[in-house]
C-alpha positions in Angstrom: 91.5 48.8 91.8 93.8 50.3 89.0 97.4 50.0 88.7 99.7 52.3 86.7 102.5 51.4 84.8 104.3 54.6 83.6 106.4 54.2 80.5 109.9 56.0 80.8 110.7 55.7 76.8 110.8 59.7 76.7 112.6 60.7 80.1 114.7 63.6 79.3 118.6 62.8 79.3 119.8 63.8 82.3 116.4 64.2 84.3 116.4 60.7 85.1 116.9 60.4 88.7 114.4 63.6 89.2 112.0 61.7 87.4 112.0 58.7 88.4 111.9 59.7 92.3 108.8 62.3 91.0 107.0 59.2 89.9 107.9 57.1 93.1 106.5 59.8 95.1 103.2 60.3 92.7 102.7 56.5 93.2 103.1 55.0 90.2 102.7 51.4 90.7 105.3 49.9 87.9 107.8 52.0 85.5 106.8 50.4 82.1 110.4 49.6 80.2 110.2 49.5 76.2 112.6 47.2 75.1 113.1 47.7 71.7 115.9 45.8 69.1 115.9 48.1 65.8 114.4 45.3 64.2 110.9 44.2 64.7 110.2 47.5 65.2 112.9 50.6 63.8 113.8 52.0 67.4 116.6 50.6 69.2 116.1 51.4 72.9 117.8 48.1 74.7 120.8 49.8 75.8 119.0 52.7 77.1 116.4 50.9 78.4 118.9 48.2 80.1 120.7 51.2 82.1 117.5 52.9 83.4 116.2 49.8 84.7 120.0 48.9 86.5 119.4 52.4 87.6 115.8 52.0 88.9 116.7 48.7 90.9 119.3 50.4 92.4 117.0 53.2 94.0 113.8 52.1 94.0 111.5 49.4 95.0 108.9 49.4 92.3 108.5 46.7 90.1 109.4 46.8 86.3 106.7 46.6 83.9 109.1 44.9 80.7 107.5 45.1 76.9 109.3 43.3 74.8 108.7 44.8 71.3 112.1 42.3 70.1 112.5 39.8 66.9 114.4 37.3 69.3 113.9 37.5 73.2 117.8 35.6 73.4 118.9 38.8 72.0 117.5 40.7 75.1 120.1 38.5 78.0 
């Protein structure tokens, strides 16, 4: 069997609810959350990231896929 994670790093501002409840219905099996500090890598997605996944858990069921792509996971609570 094969499981899909599907990353939401480039979900259109504002489209958020439409796509995350477009991917619920298409089955997705785990929305894939980049967490990203700035520093071990140049992006800095955590506060982005850390509202869509409030947001997911507040309307959804499916799991969160969490990458951690951080210099030190205590930064990340």
């Amino acid at each position: 069997m094969v499981e899909v994670s599907t990353s939401i790093l480039s979900i259109k501002e504002g489209k958020e609810a439409d796509t995350f409840l477009n991917l619920e219905v298409a089955k997705t099996d785990y929305f894939h959350i980049d967490v990203m500090d700035g520093k071990f890598v140049e992006k800095n997605t955590y506060q982005k990231m850390f509202e869509n996944a409030a947001y997911i858990k507040r309307i959804s069921n499916i799991p969160l896929d969490i990458h951690l792509m951080v210099e030190d996971v205590r930064s990340c609570s």
